[in-house]
Backbone as a chain_set.jsonl record, in Angstrom:
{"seq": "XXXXXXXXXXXXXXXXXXXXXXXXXXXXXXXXXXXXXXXXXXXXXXXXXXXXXXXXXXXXXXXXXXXXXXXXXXXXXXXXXXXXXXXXXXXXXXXXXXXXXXXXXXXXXXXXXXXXXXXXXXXXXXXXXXXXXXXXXXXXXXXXXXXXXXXXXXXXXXXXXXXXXXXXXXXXXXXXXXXXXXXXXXXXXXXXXXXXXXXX", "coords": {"N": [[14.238, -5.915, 6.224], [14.991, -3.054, 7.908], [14.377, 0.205, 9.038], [15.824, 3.028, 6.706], [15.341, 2.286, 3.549], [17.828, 1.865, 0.867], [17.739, 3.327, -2.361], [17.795, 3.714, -5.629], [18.211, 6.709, -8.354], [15.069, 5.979, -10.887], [14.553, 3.781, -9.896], [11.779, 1.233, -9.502], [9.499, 1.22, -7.168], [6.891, -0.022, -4.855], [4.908, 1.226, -2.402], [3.529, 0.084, 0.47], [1.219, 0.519, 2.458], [-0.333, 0.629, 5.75], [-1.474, -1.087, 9.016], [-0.464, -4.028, 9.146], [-1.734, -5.893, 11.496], [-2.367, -8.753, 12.074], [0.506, -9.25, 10.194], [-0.231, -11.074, 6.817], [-1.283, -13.886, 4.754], [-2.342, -12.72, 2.677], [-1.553, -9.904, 2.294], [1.238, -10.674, 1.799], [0.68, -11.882, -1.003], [-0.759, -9.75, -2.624], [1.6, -8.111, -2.879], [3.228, -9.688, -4.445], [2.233, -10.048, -6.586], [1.623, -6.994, -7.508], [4.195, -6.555, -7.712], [4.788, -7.71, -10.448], [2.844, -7.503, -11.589], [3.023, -4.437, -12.195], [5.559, -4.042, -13.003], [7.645, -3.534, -10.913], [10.459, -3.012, -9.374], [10.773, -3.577, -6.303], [8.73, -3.715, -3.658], [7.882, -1.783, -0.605], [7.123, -1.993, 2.353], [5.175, 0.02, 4.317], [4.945, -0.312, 7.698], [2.924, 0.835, 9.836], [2.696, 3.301, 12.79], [-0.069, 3.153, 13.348], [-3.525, 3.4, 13.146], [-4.932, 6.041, 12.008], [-7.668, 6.017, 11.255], [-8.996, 4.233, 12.68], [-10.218, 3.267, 15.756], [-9.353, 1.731, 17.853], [-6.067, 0.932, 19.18], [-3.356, -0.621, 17.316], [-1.234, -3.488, 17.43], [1.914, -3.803, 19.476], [4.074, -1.831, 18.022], [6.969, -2.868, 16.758], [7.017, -5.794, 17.114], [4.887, -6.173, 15.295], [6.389, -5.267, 13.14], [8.816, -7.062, 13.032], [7.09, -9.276, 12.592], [6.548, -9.203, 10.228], [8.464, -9.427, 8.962], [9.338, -12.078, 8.915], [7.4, -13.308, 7.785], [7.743, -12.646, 5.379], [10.275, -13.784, 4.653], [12.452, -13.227, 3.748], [12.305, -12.177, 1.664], [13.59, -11.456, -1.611], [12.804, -8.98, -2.818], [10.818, -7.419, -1.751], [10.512, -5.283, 1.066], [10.931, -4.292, 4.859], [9.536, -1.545, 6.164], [9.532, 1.085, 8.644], [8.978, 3.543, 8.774], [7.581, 5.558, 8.923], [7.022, 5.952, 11.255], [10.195, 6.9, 12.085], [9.435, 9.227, 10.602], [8.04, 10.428, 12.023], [5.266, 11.037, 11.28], [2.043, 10.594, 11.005], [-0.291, 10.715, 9.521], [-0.984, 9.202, 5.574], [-0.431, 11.198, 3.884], [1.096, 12.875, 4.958], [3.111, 11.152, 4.825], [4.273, 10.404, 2.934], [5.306, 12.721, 1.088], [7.038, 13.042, 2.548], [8.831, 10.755, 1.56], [9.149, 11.0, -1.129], [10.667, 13.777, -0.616], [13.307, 12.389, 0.109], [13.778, 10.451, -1.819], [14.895, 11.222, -4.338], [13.752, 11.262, -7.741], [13.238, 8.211, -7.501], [10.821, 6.139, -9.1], [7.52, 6.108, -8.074], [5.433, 3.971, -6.819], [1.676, 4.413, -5.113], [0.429, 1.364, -3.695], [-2.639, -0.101, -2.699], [-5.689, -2.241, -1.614], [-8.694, -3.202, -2.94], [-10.54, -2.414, -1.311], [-9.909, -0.492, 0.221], [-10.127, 1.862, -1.726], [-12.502, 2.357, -1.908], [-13.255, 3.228, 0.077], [-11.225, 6.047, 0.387], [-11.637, 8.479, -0.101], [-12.519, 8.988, 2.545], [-9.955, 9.666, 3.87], [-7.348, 11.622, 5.594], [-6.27, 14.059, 2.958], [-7.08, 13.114, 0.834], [-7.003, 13.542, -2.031], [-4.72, 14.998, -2.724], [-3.159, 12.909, -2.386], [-3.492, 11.173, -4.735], [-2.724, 13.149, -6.407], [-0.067, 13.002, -6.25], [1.028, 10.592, -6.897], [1.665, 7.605, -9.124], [-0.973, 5.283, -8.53], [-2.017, 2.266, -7.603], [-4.54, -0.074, -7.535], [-5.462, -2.76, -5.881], [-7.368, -5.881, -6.64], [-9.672, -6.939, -4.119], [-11.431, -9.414, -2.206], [-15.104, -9.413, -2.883], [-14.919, -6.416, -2.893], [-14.721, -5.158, -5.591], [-16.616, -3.862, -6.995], [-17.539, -2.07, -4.916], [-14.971, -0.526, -5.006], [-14.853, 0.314, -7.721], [-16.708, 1.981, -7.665], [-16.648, 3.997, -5.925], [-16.215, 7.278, -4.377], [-13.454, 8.155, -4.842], [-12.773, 7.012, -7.397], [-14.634, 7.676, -9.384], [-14.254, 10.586, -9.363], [-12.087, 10.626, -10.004], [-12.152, 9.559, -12.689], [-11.67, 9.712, -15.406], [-8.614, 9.422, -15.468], [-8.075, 6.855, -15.027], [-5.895, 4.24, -15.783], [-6.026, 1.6, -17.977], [-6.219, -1.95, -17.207], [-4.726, -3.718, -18.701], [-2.287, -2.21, -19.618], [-1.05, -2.041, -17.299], [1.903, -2.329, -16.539], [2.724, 0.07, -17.502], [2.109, 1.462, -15.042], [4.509, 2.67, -13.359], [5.861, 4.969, -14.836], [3.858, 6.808, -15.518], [2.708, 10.158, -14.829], [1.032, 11.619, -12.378], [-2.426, 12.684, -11.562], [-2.824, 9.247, -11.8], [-4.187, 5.982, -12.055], [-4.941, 2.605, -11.16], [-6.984, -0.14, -11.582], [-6.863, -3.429, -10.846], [-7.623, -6.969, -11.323], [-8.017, -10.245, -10.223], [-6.84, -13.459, -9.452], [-7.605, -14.039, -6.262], [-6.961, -13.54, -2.651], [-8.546, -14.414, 0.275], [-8.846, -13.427, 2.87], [-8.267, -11.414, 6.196], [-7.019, -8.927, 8.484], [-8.095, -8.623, 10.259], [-10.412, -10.381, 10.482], [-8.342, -12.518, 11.571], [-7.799, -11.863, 13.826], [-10.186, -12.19, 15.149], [-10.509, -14.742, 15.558], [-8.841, -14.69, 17.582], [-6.253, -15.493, 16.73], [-4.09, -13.866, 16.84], [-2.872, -11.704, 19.592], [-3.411, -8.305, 20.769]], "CA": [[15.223, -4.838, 6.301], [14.698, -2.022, 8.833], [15.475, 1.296, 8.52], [15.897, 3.526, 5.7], [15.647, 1.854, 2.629], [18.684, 2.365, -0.346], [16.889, 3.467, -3.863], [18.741, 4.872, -6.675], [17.048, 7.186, -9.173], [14.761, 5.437, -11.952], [14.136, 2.496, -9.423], [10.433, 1.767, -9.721], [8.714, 1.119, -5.881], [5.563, 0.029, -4.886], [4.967, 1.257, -1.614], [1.976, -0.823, 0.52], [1.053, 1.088, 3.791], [-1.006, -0.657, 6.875], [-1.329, -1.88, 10.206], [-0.532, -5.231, 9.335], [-1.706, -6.016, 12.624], [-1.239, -8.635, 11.86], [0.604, -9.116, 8.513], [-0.732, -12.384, 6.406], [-0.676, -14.136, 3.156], [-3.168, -11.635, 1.648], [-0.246, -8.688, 1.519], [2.379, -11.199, 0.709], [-0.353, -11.797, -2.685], [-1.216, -8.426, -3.418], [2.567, -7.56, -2.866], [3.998, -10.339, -4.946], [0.912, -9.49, -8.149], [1.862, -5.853, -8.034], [5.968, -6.562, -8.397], [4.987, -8.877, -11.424], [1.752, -6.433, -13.284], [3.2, -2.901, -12.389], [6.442, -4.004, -13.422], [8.279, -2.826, -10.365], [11.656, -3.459, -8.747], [10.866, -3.378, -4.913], [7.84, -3.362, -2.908], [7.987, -1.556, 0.521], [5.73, -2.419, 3.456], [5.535, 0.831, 5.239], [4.181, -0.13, 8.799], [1.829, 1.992, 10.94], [2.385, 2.855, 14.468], [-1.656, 3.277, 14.389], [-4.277, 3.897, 11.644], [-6.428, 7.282, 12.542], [-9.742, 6.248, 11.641], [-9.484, 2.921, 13.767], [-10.611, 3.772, 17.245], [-8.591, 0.736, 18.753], [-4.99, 0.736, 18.558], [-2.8, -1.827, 16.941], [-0.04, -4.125, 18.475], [3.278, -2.944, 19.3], [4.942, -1.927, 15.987], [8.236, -3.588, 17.063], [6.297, -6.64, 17.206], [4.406, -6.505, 14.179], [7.442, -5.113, 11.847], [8.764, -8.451, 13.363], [6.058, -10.684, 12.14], [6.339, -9.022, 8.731], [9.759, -9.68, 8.371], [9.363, -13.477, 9.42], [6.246, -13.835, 6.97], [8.388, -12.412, 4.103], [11.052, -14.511, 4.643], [13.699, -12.309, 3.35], [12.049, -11.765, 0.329], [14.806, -10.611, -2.214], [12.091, -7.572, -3.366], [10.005, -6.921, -0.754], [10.946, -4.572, 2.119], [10.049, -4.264, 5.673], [10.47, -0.726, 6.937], [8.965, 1.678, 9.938], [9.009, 5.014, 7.775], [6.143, 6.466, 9.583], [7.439, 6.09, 13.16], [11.015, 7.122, 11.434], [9.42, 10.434, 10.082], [7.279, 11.164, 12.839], [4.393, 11.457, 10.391], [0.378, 10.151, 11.515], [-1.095, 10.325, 7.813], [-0.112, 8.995, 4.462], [-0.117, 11.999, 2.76], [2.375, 13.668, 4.859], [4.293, 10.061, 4.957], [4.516, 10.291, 1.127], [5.739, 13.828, 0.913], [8.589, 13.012, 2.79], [9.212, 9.598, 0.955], [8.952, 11.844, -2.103], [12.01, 14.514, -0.508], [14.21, 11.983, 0.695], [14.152, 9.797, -2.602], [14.598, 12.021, -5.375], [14.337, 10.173, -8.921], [12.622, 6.93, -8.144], [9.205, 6.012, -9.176], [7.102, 5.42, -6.585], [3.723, 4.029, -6.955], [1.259, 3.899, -4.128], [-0.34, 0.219, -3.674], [-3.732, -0.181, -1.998], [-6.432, -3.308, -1.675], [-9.957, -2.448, -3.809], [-11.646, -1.979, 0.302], [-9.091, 1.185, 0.558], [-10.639, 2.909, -2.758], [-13.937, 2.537, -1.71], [-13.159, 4.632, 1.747], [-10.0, 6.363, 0.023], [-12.342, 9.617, 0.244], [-12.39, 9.55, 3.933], [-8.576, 9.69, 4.35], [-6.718, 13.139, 5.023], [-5.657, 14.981, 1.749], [-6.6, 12.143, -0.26], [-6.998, 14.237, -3.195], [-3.875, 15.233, -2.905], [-2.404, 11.981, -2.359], [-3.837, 11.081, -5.58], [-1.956, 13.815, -7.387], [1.309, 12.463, -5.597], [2.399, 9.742, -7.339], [0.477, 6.658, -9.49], [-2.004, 4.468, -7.467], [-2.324, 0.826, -8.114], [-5.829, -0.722, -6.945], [-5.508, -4.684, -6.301], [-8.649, -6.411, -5.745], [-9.855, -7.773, -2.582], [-12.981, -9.953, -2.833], [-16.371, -8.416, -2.513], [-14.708, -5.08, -2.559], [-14.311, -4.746, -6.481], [-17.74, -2.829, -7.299], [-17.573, -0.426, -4.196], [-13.891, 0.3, -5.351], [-14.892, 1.32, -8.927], [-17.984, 3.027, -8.064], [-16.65, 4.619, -5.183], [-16.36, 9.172, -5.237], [-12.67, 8.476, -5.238], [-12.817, 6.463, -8.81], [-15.777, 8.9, -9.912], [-14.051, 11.702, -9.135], [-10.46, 10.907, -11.205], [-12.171, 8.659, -13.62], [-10.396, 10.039, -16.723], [-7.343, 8.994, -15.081], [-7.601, 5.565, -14.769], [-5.16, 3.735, -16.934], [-6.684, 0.117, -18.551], [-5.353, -2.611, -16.89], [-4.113, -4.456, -19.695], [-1.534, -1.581, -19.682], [-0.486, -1.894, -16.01], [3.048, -1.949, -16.626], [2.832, 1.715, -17.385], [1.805, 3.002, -14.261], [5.06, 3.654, -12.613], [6.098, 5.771, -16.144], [3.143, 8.082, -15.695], [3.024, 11.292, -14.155], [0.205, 11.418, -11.408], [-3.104, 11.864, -11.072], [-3.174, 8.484, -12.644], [-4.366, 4.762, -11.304], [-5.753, 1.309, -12.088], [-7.496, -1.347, -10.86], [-6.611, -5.08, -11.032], [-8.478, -7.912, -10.954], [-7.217, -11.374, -11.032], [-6.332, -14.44, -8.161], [-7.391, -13.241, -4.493], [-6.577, -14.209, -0.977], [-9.842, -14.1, 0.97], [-8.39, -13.253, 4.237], [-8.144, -10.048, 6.61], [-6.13, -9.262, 9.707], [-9.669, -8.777, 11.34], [-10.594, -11.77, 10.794], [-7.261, -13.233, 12.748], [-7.602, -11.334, 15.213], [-11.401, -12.173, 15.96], [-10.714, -16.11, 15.688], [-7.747, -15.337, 18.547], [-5.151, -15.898, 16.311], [-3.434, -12.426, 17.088], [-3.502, -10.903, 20.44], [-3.123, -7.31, 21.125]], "C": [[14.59, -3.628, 6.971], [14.82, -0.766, 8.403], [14.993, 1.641, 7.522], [16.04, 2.947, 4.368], [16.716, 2.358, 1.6], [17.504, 2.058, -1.876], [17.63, 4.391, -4.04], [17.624, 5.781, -7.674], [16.534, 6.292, -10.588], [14.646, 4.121, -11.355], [12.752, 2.999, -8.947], [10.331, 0.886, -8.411], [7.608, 1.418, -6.022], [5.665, 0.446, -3.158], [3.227, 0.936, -0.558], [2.013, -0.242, 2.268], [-0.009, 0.404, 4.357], [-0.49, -0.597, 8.262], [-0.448, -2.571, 10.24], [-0.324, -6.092, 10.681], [-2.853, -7.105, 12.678], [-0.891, -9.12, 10.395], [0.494, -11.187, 8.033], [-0.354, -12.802, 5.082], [-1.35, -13.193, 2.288], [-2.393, -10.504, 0.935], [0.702, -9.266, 0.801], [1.636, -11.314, -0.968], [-0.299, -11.278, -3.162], [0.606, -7.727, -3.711], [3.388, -7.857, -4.507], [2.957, -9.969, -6.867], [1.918, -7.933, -7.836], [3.527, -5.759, -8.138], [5.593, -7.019, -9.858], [3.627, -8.072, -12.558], [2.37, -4.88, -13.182], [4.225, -2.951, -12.739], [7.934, -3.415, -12.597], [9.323, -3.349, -9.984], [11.58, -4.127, -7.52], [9.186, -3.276, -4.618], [8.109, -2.811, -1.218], [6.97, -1.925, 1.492], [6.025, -1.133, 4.796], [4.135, 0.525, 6.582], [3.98, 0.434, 9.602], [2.499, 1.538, 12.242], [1.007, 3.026, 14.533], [-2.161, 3.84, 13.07], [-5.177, 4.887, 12.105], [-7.299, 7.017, 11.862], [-9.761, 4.807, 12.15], [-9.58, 3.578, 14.662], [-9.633, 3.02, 18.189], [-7.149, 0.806, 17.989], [-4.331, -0.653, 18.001], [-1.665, -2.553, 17.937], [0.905, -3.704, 18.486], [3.498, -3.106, 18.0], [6.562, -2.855, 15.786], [8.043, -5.464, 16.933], [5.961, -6.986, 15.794], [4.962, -6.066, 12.575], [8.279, -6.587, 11.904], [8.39, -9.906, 12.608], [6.517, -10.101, 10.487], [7.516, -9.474, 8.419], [9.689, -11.4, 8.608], [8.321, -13.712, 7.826], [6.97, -13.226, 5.16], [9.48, -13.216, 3.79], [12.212, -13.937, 3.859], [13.361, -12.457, 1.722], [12.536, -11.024, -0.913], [14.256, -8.645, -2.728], [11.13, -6.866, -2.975], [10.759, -6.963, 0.65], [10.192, -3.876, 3.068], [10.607, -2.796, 6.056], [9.156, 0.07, 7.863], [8.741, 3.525, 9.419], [8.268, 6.251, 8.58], [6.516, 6.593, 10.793], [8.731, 6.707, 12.814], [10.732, 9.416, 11.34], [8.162, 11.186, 11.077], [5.971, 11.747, 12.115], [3.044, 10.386, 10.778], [-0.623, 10.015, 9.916], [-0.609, 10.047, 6.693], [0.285, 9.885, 3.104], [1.319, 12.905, 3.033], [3.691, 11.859, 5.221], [4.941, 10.263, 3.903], [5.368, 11.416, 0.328], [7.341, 13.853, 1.547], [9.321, 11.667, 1.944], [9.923, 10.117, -0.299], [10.484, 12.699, -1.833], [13.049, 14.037, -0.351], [14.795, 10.907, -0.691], [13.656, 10.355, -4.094], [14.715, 11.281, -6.284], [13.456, 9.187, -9.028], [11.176, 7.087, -8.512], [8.653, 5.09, -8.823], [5.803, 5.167, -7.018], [2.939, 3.52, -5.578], [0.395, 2.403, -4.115], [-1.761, 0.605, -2.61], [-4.946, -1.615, -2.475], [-7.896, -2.077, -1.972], [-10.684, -2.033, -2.185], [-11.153, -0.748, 0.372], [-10.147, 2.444, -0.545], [-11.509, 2.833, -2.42], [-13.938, 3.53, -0.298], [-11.915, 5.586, 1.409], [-10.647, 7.837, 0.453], [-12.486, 10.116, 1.635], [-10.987, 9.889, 4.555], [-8.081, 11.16, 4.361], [-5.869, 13.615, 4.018], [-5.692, 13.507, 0.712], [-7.044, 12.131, -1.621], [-5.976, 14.557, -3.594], [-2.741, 14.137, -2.956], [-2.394, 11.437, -3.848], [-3.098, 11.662, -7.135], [-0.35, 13.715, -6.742], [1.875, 11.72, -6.273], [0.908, 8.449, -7.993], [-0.171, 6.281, -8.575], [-2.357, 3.133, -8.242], [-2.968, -0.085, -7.58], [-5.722, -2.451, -7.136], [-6.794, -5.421, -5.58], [-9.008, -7.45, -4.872], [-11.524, -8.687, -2.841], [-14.087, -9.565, -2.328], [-15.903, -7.063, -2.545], [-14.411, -4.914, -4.419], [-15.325, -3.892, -7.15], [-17.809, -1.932, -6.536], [-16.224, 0.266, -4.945], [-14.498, 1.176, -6.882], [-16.087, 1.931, -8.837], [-18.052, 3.752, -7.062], [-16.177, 6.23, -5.682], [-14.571, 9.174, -5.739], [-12.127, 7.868, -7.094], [-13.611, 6.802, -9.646], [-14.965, 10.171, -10.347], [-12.644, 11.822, -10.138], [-10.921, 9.287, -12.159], [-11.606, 8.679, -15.18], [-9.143, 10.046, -16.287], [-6.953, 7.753, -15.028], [-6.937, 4.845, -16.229], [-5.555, 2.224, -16.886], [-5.424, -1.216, -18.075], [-4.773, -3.638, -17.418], [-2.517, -3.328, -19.856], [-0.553, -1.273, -18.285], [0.95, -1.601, -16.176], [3.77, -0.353, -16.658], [2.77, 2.351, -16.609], [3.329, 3.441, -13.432], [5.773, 4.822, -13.61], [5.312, 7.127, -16.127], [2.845, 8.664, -14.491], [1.437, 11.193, -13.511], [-1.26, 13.01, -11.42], [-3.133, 10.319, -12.484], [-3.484, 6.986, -12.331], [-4.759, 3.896, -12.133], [-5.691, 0.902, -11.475], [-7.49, -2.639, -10.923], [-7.409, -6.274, -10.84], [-8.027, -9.541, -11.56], [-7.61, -12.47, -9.932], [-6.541, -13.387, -7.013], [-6.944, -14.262, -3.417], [-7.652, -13.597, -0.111], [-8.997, -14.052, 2.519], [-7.656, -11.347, 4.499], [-7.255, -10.029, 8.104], [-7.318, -9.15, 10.854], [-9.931, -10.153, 11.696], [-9.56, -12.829, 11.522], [-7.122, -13.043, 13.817], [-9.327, -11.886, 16.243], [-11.282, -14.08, 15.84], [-9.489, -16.325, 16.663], [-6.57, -16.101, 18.271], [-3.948, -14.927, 16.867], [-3.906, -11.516, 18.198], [-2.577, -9.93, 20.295], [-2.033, -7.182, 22.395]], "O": [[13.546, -3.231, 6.453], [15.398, -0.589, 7.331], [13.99, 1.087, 7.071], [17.172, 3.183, 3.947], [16.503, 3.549, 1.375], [16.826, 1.098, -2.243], [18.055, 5.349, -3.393], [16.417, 5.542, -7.706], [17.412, 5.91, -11.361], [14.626, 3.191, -12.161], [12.382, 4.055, -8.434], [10.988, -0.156, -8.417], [7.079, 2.319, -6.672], [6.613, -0.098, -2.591], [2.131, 1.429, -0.822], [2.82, -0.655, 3.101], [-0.656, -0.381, 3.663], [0.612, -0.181, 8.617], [0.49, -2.332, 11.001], [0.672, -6.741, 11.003], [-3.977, -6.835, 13.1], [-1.751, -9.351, 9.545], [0.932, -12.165, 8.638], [0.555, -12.336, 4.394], [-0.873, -12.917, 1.187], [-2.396, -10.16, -0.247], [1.113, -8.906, -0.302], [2.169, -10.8, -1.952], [0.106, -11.502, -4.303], [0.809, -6.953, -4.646], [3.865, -7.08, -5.334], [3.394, -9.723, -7.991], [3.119, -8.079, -8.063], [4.012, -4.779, -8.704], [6.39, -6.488, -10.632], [3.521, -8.083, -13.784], [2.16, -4.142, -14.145], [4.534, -1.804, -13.061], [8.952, -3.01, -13.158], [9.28, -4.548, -10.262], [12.186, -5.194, -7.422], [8.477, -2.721, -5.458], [8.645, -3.693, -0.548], [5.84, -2.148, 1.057], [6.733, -1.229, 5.798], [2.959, 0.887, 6.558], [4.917, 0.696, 10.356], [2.783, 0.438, 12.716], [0.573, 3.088, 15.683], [-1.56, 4.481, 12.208], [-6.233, 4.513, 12.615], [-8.038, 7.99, 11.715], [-10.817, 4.222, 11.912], [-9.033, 4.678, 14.585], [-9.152, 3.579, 19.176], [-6.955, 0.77, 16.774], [-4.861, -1.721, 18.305], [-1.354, -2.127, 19.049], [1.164, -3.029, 17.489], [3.284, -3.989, 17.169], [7.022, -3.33, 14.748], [8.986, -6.211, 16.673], [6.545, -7.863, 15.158], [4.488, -6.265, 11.457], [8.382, -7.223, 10.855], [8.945, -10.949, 12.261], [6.803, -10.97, 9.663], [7.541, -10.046, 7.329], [10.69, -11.763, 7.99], [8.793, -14.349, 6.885], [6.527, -13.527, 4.052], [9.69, -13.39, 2.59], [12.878, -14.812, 3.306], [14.131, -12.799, 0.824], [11.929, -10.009, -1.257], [14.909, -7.613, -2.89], [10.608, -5.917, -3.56], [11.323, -7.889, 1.233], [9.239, -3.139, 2.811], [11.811, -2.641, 6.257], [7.99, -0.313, 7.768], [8.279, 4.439, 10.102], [8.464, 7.46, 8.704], [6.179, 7.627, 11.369], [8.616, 7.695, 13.538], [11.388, 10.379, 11.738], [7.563, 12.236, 10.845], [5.644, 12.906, 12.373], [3.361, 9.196, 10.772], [-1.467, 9.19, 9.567], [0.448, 10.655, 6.524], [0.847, 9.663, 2.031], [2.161, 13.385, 2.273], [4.798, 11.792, 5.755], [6.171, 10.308, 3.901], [5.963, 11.214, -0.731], [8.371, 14.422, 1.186], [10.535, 11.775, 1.77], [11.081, 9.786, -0.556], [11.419, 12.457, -2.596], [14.021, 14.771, -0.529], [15.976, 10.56, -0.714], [12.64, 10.133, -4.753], [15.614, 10.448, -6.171], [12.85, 8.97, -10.077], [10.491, 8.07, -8.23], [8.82, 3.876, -8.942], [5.103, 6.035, -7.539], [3.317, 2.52, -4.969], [-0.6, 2.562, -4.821], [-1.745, 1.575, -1.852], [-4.997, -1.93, -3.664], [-8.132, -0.93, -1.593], [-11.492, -1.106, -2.244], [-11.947, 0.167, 0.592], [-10.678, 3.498, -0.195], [-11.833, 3.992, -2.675], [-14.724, 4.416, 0.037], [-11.482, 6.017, 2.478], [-10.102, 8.366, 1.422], [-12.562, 11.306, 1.943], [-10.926, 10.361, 5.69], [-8.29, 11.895, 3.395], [-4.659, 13.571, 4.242], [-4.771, 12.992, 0.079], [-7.38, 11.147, -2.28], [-5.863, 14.551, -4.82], [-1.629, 14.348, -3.44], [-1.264, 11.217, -4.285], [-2.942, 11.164, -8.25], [0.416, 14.651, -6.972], [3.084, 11.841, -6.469], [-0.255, 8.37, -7.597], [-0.041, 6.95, -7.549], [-2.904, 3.076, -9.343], [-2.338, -1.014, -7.077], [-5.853, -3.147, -8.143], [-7.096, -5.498, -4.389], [-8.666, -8.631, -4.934], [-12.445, -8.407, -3.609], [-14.052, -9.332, -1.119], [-16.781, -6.345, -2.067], [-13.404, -4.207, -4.447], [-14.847, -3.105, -7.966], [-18.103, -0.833, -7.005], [-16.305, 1.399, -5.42], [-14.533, 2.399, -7.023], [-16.578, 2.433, -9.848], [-19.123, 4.319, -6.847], [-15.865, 6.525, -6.836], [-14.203, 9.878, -6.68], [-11.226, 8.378, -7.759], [-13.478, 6.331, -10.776], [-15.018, 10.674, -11.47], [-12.272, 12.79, -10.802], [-10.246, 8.262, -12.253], [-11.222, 7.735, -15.87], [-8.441, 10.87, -16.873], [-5.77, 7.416, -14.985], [-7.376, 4.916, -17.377], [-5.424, 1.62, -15.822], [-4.257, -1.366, -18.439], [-4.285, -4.503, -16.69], [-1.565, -3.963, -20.31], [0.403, -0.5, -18.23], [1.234, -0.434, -15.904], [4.768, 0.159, -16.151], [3.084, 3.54, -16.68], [3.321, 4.538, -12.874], [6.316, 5.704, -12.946], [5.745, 8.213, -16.511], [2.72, 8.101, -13.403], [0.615, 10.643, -14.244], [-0.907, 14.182, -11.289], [-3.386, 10.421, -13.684], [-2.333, 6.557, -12.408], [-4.947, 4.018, -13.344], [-4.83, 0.991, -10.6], [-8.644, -3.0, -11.154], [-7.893, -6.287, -9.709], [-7.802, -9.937, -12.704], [-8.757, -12.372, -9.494], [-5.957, -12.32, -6.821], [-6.674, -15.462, -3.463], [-7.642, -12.402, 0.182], [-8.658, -15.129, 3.009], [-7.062, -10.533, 3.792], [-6.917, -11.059, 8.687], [-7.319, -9.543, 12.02], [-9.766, -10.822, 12.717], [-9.99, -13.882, 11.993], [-6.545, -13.69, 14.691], [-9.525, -11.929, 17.457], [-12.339, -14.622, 16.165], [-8.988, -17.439, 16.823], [-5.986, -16.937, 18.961], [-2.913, -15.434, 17.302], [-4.876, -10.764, 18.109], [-1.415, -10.096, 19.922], [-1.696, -6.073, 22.811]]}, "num_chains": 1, "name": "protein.A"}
């Protein structure tokens, strides 16, 4: 589904930002786990025209909103949308701020793979993103010790909510996160792209 998504107030969204350049079974995973432990309604897949701290750009976005929608297969609760090209917005803090004005009511939690929290600190305002809205860490393999011992899981460690309690996070008021750990999908869009699965 393209476009502007419909959300009423008190509908709980996960929203999973990216490249996905290009998109694989790893997001469908992490997508389909965080509908089913955070307890949410909807997952969004807000895709990038371009990630500022890659140096190389990604593939057309027309293209690779495309592939996502093919690889979801019309997934009754996961949604493909362009938000960021939409709102004319380059970082996810000011993506989120408008996500935030335009959908008053729901509760939104941000998704991210355990590799993100471990570099979450290099992102713009991502202190402030932090105090935006929950955060729900799903782990990627080899990346589950940098994530929890990275400055951004240091730094709001009396925030993290026990992930036996996941269900709670889209309920609580923000800064507040958790980290998951369960079934992975060892695969990256790097890695598809460097075995010439996915050309640019």
């Amino acid at each position: 589904m393209r476009g502007m998504p419909i959300a009423t107030a008190g509908l709980r969204v996960g929203l999973l930002g990216g490249s996905f350049d290009p998109p694989h079974a790893g997001h469908l995973h992490i997508s389909k786990w965080a509908l089913k432990e955070f307890g949410l309604d909807q997952v969004w897949w807000l895709v990038s025209p371009g990630n500022p701290l890659k140096s190389e750009g990604p593939a057309d976005i027309d293209r690779r909103v495309l592939a996502c929608e093919q690889l979801v297969d019309n997934h009754p609760r996961i949604v493909i949308t362009d938000l960021e090209r939409r709102f004319n917005t380059r970082y996810t803090a000011q993506t989120l701020q408008e996500i935030q004005k335009r959908y008053l009511g729901v509760r939104f939690v941000w998704l991210m793979g355990a590799d993100n929290l471990a570099t979450f600190h290099r992102w713009d305002r991502w202190d402030e993103i932090m105090h935006m809205m929950p955060i729900g860490v799903l782990a990627r393999p080899g990346d589950q010790l940098a994530a929890g011992c990275s400055p951004a899981a240091r730094r709001f460690r009396d925030y993290r909510l026990k992930a036996r309690r996941s269900n709670a996070l889209p309920y609580r008021a923000a800064p507040c996160w958790t980290l998951l750990t369960g079934p992975m999908v060892n695969m990256s869009s790097t890695e598809i792209r460097a075995r010439g699965e996915w050309q640019r």
